[in-house]
DORO-791895 format. One record per residue (C-alpha): x, y, z; residue in three letters; residue number from 1. Coordinates in Angstrom, 2 decimals, decimal comma. Layout:
<sites>
        X        Y        Z  residuo  num
        X        Y        Z      ALA  NUM
...
</sites>
This chain:
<sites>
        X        Y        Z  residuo  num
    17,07   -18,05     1,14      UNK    1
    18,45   -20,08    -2,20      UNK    2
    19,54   -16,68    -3,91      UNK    3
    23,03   -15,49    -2,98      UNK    4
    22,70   -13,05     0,03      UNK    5
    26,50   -12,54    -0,31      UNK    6
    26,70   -11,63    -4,40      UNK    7
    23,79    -9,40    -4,04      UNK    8
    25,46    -7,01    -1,55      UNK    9
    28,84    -7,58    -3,60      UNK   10
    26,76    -5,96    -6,52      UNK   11
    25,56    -3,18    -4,12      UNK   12
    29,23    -2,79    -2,45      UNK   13
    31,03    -2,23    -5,95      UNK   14
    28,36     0,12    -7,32      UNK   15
    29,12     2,24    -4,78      UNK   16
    32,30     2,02    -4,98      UNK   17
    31,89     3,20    -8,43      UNK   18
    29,59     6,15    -8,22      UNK   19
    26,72     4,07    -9,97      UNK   20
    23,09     3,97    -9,65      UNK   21
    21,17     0,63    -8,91      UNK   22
    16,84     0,66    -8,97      UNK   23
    15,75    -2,62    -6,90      UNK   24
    13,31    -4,25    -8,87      UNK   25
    11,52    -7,99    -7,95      UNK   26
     8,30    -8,79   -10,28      UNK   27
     9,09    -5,65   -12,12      UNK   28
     5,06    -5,39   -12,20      UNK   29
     4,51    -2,04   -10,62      UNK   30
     7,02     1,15   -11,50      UNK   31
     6,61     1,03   -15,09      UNK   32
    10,24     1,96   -16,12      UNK   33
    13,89     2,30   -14,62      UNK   34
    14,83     5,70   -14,33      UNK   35
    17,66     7,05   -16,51      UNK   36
    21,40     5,97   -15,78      UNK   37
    20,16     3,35   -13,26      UNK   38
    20,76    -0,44   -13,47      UNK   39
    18,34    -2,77   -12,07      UNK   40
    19,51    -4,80    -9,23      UNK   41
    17,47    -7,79    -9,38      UNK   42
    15,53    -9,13    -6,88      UNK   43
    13,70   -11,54    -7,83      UNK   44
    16,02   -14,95    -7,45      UNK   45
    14,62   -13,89    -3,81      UNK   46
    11,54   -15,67    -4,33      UNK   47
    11,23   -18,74    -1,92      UNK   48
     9,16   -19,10     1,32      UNK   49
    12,27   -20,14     3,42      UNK   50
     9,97   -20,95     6,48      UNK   51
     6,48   -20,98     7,05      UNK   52
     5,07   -21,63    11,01      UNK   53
     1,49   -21,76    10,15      UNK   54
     0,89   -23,28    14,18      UNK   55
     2,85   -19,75    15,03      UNK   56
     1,28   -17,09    12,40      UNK   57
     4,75   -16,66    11,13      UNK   58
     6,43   -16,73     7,47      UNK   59
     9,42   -16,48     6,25      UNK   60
     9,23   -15,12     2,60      UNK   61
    11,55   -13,40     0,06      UNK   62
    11,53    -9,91    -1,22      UNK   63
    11,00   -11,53    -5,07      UNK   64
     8,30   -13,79    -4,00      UNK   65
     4,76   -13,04    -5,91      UNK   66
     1,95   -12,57    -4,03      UNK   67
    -0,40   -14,97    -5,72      UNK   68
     2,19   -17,66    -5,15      UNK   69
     2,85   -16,09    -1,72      UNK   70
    -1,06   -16,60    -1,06      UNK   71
    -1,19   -20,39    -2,30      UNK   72
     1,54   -20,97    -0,06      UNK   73
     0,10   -20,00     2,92      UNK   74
    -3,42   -21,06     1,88      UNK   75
    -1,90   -24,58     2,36      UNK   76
    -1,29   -24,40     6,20      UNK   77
    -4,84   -22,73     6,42      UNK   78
    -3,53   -19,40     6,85      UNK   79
    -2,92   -15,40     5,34      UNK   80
    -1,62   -12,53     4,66      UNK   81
    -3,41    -9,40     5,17      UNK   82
    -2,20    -7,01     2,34      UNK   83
    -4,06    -6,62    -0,85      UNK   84
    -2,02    -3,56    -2,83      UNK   85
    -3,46    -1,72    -5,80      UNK   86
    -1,59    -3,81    -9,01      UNK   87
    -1,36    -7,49   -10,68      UNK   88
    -1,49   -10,09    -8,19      UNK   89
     1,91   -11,54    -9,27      UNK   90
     3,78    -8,24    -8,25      UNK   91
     6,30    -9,06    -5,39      UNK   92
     6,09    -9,01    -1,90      UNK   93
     9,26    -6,68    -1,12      UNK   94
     7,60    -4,25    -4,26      UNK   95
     4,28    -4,71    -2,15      UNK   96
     6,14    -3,35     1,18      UNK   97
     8,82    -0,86    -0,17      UNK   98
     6,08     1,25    -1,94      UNK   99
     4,07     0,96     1,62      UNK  100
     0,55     1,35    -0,17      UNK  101
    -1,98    -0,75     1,82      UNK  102
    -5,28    -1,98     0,30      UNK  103
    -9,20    -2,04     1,46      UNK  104
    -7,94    -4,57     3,79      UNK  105
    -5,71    -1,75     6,16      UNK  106
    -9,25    -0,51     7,59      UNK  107
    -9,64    -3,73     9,31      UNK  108
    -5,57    -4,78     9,63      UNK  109
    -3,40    -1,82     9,24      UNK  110
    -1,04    -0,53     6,55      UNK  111
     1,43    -3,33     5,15      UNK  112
     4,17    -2,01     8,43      UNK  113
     1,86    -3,81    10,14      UNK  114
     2,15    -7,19     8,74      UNK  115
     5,69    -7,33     9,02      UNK  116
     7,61    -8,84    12,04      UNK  117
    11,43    -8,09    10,78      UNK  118
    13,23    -8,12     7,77      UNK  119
    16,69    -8,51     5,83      UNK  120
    18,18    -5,38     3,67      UNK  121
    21,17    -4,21     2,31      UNK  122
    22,00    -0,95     2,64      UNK  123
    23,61     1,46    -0,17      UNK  124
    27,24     0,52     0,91      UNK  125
    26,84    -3,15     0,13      UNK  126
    26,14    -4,25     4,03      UNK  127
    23,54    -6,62     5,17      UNK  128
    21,12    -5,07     7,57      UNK  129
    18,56    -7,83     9,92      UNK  130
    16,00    -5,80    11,74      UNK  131
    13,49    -7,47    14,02      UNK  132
    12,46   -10,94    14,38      UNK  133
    10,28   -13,77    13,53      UNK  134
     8,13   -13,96    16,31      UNK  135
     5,56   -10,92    17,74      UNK  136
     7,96   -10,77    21,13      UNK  137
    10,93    -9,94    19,21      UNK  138
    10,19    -6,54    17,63      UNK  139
    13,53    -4,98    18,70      UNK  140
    14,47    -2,81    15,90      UNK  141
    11,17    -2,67    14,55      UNK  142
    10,98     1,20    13,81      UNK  143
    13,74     0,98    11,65      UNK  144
    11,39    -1,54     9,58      UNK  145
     8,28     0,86     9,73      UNK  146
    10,26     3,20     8,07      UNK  147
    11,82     0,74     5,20      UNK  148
     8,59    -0,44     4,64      UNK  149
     6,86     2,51     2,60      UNK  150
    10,07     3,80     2,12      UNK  151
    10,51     3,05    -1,95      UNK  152
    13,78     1,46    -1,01      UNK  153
    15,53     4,62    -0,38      UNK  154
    16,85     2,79     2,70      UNK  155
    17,92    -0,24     1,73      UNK  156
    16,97    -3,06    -0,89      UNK  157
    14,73    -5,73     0,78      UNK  158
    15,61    -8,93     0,39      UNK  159
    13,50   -11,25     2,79      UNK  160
    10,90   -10,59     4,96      UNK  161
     9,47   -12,08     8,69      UNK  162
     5,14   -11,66     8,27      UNK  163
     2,73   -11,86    10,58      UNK  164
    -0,04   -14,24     9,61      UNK  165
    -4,02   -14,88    10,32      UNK  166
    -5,70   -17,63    10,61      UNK  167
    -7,91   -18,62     7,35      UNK  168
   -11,78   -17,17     8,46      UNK  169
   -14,88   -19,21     8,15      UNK  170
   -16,55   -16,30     6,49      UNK  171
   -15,84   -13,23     4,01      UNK  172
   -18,75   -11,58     3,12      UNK  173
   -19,35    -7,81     1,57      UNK  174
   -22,21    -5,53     0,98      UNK  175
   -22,58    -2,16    -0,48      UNK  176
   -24,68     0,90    -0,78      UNK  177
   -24,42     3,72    -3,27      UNK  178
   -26,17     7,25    -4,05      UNK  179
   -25,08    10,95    -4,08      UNK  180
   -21,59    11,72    -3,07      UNK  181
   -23,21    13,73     0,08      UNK  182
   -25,56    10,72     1,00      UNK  183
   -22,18     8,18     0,63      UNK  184
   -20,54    10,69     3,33      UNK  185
   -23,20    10,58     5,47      UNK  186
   -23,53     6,89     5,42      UNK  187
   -19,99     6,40     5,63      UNK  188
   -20,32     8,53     9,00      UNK  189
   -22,60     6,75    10,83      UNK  190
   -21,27     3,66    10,29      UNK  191
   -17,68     5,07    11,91      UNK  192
   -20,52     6,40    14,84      UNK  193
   -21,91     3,10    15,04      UNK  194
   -18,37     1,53    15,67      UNK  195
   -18,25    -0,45    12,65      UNK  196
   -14,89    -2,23    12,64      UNK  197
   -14,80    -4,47     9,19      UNK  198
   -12,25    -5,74     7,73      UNK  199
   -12,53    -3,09     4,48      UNK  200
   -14,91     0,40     4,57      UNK  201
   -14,01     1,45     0,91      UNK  202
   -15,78     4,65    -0,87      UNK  203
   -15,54     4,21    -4,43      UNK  204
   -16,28     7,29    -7,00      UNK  205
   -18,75     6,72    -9,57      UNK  206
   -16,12     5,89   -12,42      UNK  207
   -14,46     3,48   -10,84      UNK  208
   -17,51     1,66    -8,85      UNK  209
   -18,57     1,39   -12,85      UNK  210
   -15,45    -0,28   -13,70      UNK  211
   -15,83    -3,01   -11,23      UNK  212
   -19,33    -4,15   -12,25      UNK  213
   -21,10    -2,38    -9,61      UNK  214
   -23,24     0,97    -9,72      UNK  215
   -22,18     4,02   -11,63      UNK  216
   -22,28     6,32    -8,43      UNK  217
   -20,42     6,72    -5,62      UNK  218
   -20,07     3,53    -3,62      UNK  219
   -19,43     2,43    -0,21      UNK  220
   -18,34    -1,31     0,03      UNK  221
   -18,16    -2,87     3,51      UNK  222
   -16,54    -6,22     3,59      UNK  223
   -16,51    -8,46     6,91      UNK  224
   -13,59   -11,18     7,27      UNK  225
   -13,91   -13,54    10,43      UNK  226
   -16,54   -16,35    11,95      UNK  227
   -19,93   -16,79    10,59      UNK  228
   -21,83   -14,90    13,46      UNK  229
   -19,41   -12,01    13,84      UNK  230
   -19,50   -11,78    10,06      UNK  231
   -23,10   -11,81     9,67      UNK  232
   -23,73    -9,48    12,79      UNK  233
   -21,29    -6,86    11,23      UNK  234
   -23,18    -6,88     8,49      UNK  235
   -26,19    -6,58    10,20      UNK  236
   -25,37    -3,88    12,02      UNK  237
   -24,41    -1,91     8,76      UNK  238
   -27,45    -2,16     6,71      UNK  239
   -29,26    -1,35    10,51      UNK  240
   -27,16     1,78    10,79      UNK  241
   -28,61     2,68     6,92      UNK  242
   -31,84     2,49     6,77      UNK  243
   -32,53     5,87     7,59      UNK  244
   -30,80     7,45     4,95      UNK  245
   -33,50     6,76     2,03      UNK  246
   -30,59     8,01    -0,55      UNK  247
   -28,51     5,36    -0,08      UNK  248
   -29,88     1,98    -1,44      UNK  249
   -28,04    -1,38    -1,63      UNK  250
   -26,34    -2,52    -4,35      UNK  251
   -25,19    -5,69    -5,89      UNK  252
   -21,14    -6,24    -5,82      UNK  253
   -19,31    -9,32    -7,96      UNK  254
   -18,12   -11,67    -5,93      UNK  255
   -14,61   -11,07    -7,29      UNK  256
   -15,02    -6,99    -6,19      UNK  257
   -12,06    -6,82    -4,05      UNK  258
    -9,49    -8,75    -6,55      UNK  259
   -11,00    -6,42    -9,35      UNK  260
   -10,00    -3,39    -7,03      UNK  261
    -6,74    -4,25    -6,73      UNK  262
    -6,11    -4,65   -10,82      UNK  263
    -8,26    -1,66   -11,48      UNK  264
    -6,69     1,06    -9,38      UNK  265
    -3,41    -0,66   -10,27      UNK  266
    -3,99    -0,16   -13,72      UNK  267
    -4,04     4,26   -13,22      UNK  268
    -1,13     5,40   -14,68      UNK  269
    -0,63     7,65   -12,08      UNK  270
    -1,46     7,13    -8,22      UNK  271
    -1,46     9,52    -5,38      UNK  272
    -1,93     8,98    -1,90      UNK  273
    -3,10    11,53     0,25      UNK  274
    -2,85    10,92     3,99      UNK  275
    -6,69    12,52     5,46      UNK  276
    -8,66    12,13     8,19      UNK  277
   -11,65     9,57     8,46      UNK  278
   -14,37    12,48     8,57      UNK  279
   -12,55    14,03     5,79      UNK  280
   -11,78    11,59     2,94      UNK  281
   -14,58    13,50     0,84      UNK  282
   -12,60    17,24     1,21      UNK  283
    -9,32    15,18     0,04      UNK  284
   -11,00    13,60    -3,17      UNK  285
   -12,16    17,17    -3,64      UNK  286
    -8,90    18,05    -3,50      UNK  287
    -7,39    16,23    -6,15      UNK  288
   -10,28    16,86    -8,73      UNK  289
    -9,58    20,81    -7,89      UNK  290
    -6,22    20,26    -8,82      UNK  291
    -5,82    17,30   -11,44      UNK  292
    -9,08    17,72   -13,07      UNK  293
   -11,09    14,29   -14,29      UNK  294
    -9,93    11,91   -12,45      UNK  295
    -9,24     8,36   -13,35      UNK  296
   -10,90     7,14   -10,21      UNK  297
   -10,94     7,75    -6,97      UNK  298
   -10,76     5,12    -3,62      UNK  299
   -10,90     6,16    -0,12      UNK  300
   -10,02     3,43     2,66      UNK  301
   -12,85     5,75     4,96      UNK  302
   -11,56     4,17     8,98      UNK  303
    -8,02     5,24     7,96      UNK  304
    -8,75     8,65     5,52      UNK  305
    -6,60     6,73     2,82      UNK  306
    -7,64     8,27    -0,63      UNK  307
    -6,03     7,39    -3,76      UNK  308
    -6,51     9,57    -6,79      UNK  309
    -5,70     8,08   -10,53      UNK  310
    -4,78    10,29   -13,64      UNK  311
    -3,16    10,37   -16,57      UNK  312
    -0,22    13,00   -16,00      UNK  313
     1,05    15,27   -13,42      UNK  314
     3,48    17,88   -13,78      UNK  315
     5,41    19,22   -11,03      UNK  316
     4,00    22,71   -10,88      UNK  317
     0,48    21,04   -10,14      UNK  318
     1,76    18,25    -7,67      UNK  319
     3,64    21,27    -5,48      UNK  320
     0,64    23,19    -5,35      UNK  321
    -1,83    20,38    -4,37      UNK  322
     0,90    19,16    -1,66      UNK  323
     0,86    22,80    -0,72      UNK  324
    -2,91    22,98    -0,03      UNK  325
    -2,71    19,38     1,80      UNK  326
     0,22    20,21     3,94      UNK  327
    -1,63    23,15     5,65      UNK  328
    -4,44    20,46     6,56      UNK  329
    -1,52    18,17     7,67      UNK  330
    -2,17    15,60     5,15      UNK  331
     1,31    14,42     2,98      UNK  332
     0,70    13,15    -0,50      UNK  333
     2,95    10,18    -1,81      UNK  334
     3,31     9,22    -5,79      UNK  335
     2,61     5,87    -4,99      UNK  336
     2,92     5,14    -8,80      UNK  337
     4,08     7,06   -11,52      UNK  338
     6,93     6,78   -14,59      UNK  339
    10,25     7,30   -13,58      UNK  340
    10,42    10,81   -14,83      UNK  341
     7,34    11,78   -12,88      UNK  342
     9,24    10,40   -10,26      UNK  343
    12,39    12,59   -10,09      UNK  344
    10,50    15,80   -11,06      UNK  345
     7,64    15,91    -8,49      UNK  346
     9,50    13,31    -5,99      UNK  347
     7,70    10,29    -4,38      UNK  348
     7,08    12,02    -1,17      UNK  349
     7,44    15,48    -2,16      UNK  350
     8,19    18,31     0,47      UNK  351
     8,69    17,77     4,26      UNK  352
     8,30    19,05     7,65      UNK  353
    11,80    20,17     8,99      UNK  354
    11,59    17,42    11,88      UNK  355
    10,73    14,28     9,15      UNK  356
    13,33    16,26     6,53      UNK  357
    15,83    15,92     9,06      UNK  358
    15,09    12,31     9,92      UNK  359
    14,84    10,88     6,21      UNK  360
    18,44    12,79     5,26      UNK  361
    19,81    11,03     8,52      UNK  362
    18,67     7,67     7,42      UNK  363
    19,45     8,49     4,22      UNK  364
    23,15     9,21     4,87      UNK  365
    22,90     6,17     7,03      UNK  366
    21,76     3,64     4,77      UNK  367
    22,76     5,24     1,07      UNK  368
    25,65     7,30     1,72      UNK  369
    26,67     6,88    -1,89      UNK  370
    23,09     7,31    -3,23      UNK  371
    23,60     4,65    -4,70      UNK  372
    19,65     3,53    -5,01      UNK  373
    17,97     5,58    -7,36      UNK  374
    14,71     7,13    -5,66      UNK  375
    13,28    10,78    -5,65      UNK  376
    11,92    10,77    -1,93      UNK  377
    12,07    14,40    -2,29      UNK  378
    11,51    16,90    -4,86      UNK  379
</sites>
């Protein structure tokens, strides 16, 4: 990497050793603001793809490298990267991975963990932490990275990153249907009892199906990633799977759907996550319009129970008691995007189990003694 490993963790070291408070920060295109009394430790000199194996799958890339550029990059040796977060394009890969949140694409690929081979931190006292490896057989250490990766950089500031890569398809194709939320359920359910397996099975809620220049109702997009036959067949096999269920009728999508997604939903002030079950992404949108009212929008990733809620404000009183009513159903509920006083009253992941409680504090004293990165986990 061209940016100064060494400095960095000098910066980290000494602001530890002071009793201040640093907020990473790469693109600087997704938390809105810095909370109070921090200083932002800059990331993004970390920008470069140090090595890129495209024969191998494997890239080298640092934490302050955009995406778009990230994507051009790789496009070049005829190969991918399969995460497509909520926000602008040119936010930064280690912003992409700390705040965890997978797009459409995690149906088909996994959550962004998933895409990541190793990586390079530094912890809150200043030392440099490798974990993993660059190639798929060397993965020791690799739970410590599942962890850092989602974990807001609570752990450690990412600085560089080891990704697994795909091979660029022949085909990407989607098609959608949409109709009454209870028809979109029911269509969503037998294609998970038909064994659909595409690369994105996204429900989209009437507002924000409008606001990317499909149908005003509740939408299910299905989008198939890989060689001309499979792709057509898994389409295929979708609309097959349909046709019985007369309320659902096929819509139109724009060909740039899935990029609009991404700025859309990145655009909600606010953003939970709530953690559901496949069969039960419906009862956790319900959820959140009990509790936060009209909604901004709402997206469920429907193989994984993913659903992301938008709104305009949330106070603390109302995030504890919709964690409440999603903890007894075993779901957690991040802030996956919110300003920084959201942030430290409601906390990014909120309450915890007594087992994860203990684990995060153990990592925490681990990694941030000081405390020296400023972020809420926990209420």
């Amino acid at each position: 990497m061209t940016a100064d490993l060494a400095a960095t963790a000098r910066t980290v070291g000494a602001a530890a050793a002071a009793g201040a408070r640093l907020f990473p920060r790469g693109a600087g295109r997704w938390w809105p603001d810095v909370p109070e009394g921090a200083e932002v430790l800059d990331l993004s000199p970390f920008a470069q793809v140090a090595r890129f194996d495209a024969a191998d799958l494997v890239a080298t890339a640092g934490a302050g490298c955009a995406l778009d550029r990230l994507a051009v990059r790789l496009a070049s040796g005829g190969t991918w990267l399969a995460l497509d977060p909520p926000g602008p394009v040119g936010r930064s890969l280690g912003g992409a991975l700390s705040a965890g949140g997978a797009g459409p694409l995690a149906a088909g690929y996994g959550p962004p963990r998933d895409q990541v081979l190793g990586m390079t931190l530094i912890a809150g006292n200043g030392t440099v932490v490798r974990i993993g490896g660059r190639v798929v057989k060397n993965v020791a250490g690799f739970d410590l990275a599942k962890v850092v990766v989602g974990g807001h950089g609570a752990f450690g500031a990412i600085v560089e990153t080891h990704l697994r890569l795909r091979a660029t398809p022949e085909a990407d194709r989607s098609r959608a249907w949409a109709g009454p939320l209870e028809s979109v359920v029911a269509a969503s359910r037998a294609l998970l009892e038909a064994g659909a397996a595409p690369a994105a099975l996204e429900v989209l809620s009437p507002d924000l199906a409008e606001g990317l220049g499909t149908a005003g109702e509740w939408v299910l997009a299905l989008r198939a990633i890989g060689t001309r036959p499979a792709v057509e067949e898994e389409l295929e096999t979708a609309a097959l799977a349909l046709q019985s269920l007369r309320a659902c009728r096929e819509v139109a999508l724009p060909r740039d759907v899935w990029e609009r997604w991404r700025e859309v939903v990145g655009s909600w002030p606010i953003v939970l996550r709530i953690g559901a079950d496949p069969s039960s992404w419906a009862d956790a949108v319900a959820l959140a319009e009990r509790h936060l009212g009209l909604l901004e929008g709402a997206s469920a990733t429907v193989p994984r129970g993913t659903v992301r809620a938008g709104t305009r404000a949330l106070e603390p009183a109302t995030a504890s008691s919709m964690r409440a009513e999603a903890a007894r159903r075993g779901w957690p509920i991040t802030l996956e995007r919110a300003p920084a006083r959201t942030r430290s009253a409601v906390g990014i992941w909120g309450g915890m189990q007594p087992g994860p409680l203990r684990l995060t504090r153990a990592l925490r004293d681990t990694f941030d003694p000081a405390g020296v990165f400023a972020v809420p986990l926990l209420a």
